[in-house]
C-alpha positions as a printed Julia matrix, in Angstrom:
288×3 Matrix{Float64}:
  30.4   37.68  24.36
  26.88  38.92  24.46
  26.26  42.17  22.04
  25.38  45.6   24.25
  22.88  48.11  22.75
  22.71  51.67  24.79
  19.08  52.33  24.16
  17.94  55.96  24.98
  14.24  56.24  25.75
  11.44  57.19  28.77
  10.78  54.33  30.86
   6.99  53.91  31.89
   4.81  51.65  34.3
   2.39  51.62  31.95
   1.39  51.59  28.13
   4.03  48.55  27.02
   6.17  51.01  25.03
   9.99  52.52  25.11
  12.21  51.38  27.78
   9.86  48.43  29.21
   9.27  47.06  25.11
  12.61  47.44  24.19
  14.21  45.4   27.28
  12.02  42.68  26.97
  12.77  42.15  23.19
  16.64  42.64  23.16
  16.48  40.39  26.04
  14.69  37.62  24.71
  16.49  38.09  21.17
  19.98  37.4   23.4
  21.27  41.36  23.54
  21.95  43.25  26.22
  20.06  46.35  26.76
  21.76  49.48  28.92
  18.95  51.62  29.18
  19.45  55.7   29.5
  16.29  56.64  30.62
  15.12  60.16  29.46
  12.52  60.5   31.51
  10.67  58.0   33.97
   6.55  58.5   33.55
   3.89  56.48  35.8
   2.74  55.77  32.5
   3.15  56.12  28.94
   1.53  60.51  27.66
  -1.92  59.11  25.87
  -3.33  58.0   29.23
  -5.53  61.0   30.9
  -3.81  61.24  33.67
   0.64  60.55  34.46
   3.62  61.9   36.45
   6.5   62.77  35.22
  10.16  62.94  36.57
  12.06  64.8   33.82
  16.09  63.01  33.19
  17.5   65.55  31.07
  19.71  66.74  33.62
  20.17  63.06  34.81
  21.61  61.75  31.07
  24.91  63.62  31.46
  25.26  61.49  34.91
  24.86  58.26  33.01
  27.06  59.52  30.34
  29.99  59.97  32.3
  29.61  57.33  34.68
  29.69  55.11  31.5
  32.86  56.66  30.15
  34.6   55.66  33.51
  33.64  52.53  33.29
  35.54  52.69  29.82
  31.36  51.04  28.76
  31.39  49.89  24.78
  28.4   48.97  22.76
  27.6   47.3   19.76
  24.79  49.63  19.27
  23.01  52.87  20.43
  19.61  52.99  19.9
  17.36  56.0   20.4
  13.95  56.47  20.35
  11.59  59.51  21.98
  13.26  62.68  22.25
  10.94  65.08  24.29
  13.4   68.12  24.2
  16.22  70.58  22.53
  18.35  69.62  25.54
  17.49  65.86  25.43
  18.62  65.67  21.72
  21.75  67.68  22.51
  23.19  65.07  25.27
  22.44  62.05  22.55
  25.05  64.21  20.6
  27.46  63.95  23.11
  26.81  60.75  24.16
  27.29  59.75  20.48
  30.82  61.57  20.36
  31.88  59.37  23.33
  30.39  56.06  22.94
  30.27  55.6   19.18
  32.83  53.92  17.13
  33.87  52.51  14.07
  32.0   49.51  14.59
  28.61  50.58  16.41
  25.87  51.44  14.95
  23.43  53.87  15.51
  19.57  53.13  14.77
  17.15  56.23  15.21
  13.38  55.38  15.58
  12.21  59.48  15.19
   9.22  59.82  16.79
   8.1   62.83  15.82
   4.16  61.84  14.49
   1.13  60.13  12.94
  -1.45  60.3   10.79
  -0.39  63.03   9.58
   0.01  65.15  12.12
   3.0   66.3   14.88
   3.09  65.81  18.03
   2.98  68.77  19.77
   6.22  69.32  21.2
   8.35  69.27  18.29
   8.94  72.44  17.26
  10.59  73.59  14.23
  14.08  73.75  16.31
  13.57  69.8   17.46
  12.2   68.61  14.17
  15.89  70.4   12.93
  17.53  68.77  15.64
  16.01  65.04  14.43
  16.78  65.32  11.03
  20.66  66.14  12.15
  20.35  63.44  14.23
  18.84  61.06  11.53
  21.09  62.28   9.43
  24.04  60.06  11.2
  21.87  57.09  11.69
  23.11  53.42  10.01
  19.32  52.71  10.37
  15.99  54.94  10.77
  12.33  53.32  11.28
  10.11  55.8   10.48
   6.21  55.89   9.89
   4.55  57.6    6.83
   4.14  60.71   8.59
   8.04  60.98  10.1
   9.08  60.28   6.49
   7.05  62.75   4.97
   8.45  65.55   7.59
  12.16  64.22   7.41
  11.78  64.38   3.38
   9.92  67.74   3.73
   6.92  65.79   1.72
   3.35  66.82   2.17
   1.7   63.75   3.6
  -1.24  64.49   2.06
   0.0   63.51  -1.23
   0.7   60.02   0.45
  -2.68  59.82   2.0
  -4.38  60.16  -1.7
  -2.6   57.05  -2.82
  -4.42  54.1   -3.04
  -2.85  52.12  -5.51
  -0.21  49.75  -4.06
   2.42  49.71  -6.98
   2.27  53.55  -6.93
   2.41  53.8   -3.13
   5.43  51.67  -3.16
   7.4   53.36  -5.41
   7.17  56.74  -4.17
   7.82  55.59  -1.23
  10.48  53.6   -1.85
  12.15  57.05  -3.51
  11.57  59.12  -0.19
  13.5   56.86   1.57
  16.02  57.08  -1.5
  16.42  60.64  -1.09
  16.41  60.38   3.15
  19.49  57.89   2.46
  21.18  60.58   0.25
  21.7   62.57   3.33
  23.07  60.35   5.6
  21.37  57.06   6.94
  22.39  53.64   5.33
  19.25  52.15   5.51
  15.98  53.16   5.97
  12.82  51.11   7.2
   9.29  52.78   6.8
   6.76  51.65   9.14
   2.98  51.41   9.02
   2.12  51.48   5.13
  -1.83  50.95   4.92
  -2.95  49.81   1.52
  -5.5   47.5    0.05
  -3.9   44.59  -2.03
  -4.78  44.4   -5.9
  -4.93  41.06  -6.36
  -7.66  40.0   -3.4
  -8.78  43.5   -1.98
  -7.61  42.35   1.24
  -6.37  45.19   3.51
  -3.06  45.2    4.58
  -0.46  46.92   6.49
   3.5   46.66   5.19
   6.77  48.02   6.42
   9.65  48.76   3.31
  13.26  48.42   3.87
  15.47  50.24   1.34
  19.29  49.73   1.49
  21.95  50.98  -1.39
  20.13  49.37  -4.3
  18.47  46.58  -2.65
  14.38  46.92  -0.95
  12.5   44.65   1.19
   8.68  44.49   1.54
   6.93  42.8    4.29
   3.01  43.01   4.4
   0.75  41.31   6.95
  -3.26  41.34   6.82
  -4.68  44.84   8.99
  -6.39  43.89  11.61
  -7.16  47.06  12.69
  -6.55  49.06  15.9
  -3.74  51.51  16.85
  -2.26  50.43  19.97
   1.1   52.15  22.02
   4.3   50.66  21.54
   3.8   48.59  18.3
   6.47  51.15  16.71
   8.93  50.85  19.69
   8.75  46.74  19.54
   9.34  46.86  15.55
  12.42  49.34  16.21
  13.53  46.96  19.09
  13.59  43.55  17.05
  15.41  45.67  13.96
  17.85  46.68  16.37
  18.41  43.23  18.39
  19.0   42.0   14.5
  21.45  43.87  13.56
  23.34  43.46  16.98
  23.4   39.34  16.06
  24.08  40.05  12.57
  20.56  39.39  10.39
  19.89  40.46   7.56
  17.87  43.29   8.06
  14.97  41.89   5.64
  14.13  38.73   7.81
  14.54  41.63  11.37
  10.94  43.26   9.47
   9.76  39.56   8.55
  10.2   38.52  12.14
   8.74  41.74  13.64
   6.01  42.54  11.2
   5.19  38.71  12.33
   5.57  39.06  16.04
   3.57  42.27  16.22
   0.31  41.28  13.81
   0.37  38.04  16.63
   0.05  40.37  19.36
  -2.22  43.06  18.07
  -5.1   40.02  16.7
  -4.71  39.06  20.47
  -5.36  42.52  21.57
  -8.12  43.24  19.64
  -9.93  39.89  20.18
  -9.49  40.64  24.01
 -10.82  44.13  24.03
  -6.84  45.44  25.11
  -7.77  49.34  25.5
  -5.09  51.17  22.75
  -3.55  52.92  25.83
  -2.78  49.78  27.59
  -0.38  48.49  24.45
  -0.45  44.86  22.8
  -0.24  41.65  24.26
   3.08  40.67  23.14
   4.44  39.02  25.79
   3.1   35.58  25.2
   4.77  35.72  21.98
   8.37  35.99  22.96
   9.24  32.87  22.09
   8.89  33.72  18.56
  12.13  36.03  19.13
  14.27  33.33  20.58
  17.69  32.97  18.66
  16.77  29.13  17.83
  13.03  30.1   16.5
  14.66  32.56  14.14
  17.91  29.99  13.1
């Protein structure tokens, strides 16, 4: 029977991100996505101009349509929260779908570079952290680490040195874990490599006792919706049962294909990466 994954996100026309990257992947990787849209946007917030039609309200109608249907999923996955309220009905939504056996992966958008984004106030970035808190798996950046561990990032922006960077890294996520989440997979970690100079961009998985690290070459550009397609191919994997070291293999893979495309074409950041002519790479019997 195919696997089901609830994922909670905004769904918009344009800017390849949330809703329309995470169907497309957990399609293609043989999962079914049920998408709960939180909000339904012409396109994705960095363009200058988008409409918005605000679901808050709506989620408690898909909620308890779902729980007549009697719906059960092998997952929930939930990534942009733009609200107190929105977090709030994942809560409930998590007291009536979740079960023994599904897990919950939380992609926390909450910033970059350093900074956060403007809506999260101190109330929402309390509300995350609870949330995080009862994840199985998180995928955050630098900067979501830094504010879930209550770590200045601009400690982590003065490390250069890749062993060092790794390791205190490696012990945020450590001390994330010790309040709550089972695993933890850290995103986006610029660095130059000793041994050529070469630099690179890596994402660290850190379970119980055991760590991962997957580094491809920086090509450079920031581009919408890389984060929600790396959150997307953990999640398919865990719904088909990989080991969650090959799921940042495979994505860290898939996206450095699509974001040398972009940037050789010109693809404005806004717009997202070209990723899907590299599908395929996701298929079941590419990844066997």
């Amino acid at each position: 029977m195919t696997k089901k994954i609830a994922v909670i996100n905004d769904l918009s026309g344009f800017g390849r991100c949330s809703l329309t990257a995470a169907i497309s992947v957990l399609s293609v990787m043989g999962v079914q996505p049920c998408p709960l849209p939180t909000a339904v946007l012409s396109a994705q917030t960095g363009y200058p101009s988008y409409y918005c039609d605000d679901y808050t309200d709506k989620m408690q109608y898909f909620r308890r349509e779902w729980k007549k249907m009697d719906a059960r999923f092998d997952g929930i996955y939930t990534g942009f929260v733009a609200s107190e309220r929105q977090i709030e009905n994942i809560f409930e939504f998590l007291d009536t779908f979740r079960r023994k056996k599904t897990f919950l992966l939380v992609d926390p958008v909450m910033g970059d570079n350093g900074k956060v984004y403007t809506m999260f106030t101190e109330k929402l970035c309390s509300l995350m952290k609870e949330l995080v808190f009862q994840a199985d798996v998180v995928t955050p950046n630098l900067t979501e680490l830094c504010l879930l561990t209550d770590t200045d990032f601009r400690m982590i922006r003065e490390l250069t040195d890749e062993k060092h960077l790794l390791v205190v890294v490696e012990q945020m996520a450590a001390n994330l874990m010790k309040r709550g989440p089972k695993n933890v997979v850290v995103t986006g970690i610029h660095f130059r490599d000793a041994t050529d100079g070469v630099a690179k961009m890596g994402n660290l998985a850190v379970s119980g006792g055991k760590k991962s690290f997957s580094a491809f070459p920086y090509i450079g550009g920031s581009y919408s919706g890389t984060g929600d397609l790396f959150a997307s191919v953990v999640a398919a994997g865990m719904a088909r049962g990989d080991e969650i070291s090959a799921s940042i293999e495979l994505a860290g893979a898939f996206i450095e294909r699509a974001i040398t495309d972009s940037v050789r074409e010109g693809i404005p950041r806004n717009d997202g990466v070209d990723y899907e002519q590299y599908l395929g790479m996701l298929l079941p019997e590419q990844c066997s």
